[in-house]
N, C-alpha and C positions, 0 to 999 in steps of 0.2 A: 504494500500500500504506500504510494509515494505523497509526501508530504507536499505541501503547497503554502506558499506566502501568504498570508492574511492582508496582507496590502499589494500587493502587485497581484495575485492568484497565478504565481507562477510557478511550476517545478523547483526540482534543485538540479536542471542541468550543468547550471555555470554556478549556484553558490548553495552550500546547504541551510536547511531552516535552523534556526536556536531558537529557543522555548527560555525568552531573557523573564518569566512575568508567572504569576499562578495559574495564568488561565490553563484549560485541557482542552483534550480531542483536538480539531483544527484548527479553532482559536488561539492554538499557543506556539503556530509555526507560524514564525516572519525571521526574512534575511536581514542580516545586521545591517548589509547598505540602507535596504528599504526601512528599517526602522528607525536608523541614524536621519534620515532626509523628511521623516515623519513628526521626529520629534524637532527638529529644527522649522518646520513649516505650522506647526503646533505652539512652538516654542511650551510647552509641557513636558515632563517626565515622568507622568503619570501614565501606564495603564489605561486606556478608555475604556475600557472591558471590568476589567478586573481590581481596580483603582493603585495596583501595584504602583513602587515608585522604583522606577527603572536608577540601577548604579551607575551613574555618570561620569566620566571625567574630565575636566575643563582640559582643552589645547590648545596652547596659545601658539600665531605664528612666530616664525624667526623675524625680527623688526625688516630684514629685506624683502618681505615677500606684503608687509602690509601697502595699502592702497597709497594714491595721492593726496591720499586728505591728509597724510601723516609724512609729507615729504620735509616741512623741516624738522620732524624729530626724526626722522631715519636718516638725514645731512648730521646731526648731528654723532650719531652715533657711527656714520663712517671712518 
């Protein structure tokens, strides 16, 4: 029986499910891309299901890789 994304409803051709949450049965298979882009577009780490709080970790960029709005602090830091 192959699992399927809870947010994309795709296979695991190209990535397996993880079950990050309480939920069960089908409810509790999503790919970490698609939940990482779910929670970012939500901006929650909650569960919508199961009110779980998803374990997060903050990552921050290298300062040369941030945008132009931060061009004199990344001058400064060259």
């Amino acid at each position: 029986d192959e699992r399927v994304c809870r947010i994309c409803w795709m296979g695991e051709e190209k990535e397996a499910c993880v079950r990050p949450c309480r939920c069960s049965g089908s409810s509790a298979n999503v790919h970490a891309h698609c939940l990482r882009k779910w929670l970012q577009i939500a901006n929650d780490y909650h569960c919508e299901i199961c009110q779980f709080k998803y374990q997060t970790k903050v990552r921050m960029k290298p300062v040369s890789q941030v945008g132009a709005c931060c061009s004199r602090t990344r001058s400064a830091f060259a």
